[in-house]
N, C-alpha and C positions, 0 to 999 in steps of 0.2 A: 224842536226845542233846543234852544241855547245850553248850552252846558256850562254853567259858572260857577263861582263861590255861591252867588245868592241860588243856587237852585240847590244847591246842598244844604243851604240853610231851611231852606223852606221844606225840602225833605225831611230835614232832622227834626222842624217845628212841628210838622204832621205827625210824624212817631212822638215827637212828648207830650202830644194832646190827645194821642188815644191808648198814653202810658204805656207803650210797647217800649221795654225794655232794652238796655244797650245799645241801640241801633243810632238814638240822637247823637250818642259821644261817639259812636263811629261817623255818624256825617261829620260834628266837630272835628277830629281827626283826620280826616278826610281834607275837610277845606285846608286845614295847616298844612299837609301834607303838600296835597293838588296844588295848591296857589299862593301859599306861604303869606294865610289870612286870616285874621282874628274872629269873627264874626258869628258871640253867644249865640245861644239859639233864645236867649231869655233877653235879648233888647227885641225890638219893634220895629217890623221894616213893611211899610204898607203896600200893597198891590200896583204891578205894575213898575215898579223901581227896578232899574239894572246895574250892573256894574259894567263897565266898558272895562276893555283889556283883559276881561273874565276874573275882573277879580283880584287883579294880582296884589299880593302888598299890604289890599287893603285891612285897617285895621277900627276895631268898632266895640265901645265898651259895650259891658251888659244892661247899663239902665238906658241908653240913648232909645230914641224914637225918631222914626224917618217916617216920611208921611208916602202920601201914594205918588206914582210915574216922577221917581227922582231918578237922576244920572251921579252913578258914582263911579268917578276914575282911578283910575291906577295909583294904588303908593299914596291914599287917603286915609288920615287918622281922625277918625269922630269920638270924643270923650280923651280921658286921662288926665291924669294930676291925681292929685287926694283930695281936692278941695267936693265937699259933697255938691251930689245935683251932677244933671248930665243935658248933652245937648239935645235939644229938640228942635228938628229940621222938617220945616211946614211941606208943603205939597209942592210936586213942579218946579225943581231947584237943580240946579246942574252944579255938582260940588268936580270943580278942576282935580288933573295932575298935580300931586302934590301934595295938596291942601291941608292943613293942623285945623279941625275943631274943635276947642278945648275949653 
């Protein structure tokens, strides 16, 4: 198994769907720490998605939704602004180095 940001994520989402206490904000924690990445455990990231570069950077509001087998790169921002509504990124999508989706 790969060890990334998204695998702490999906860690953390398993602990808050069978309500086990603490443990989600410690994987939260974790990723900022680890890989200096934003990544709620309360937006949607569907099966099979990875992050390339483990993660690094990347940054991801709480309402966005990612669909299944995406690639997300390094120093990637999905969501922000104030304006409401968040992004939604379909299936099979390869978001570059760098990338603002906002």
């Amino acid at each position: 198994m790969y060890f990334n940001a998204l695998t702490l994520y999906r860690v953390g989402r398993f602990f808050k769907k069978y309500k086990i206490p603490l443990l989600p904000r410690l994987c939260e924690g974790l990723t900022f720490l680890l890989f200096n990445s934003c990544i709620p455990l309360s937006c949607e990231i569907g099966q099979g998605s990875i992050c390339g570069h483990r993660g690094v950077g990347v940054v991801i509001t709480k309402r966005a939704r990612i669909g299944r087998n995406c690639l997300i790169r390094a120093h990637v921002v999905i969501g922000g602004g104030s304006k409401p509504g968040a992004p939604v990124i379909g299936d099979n999508v390869e978001i570059g180095v760098g990338a603002k989706i906002l």
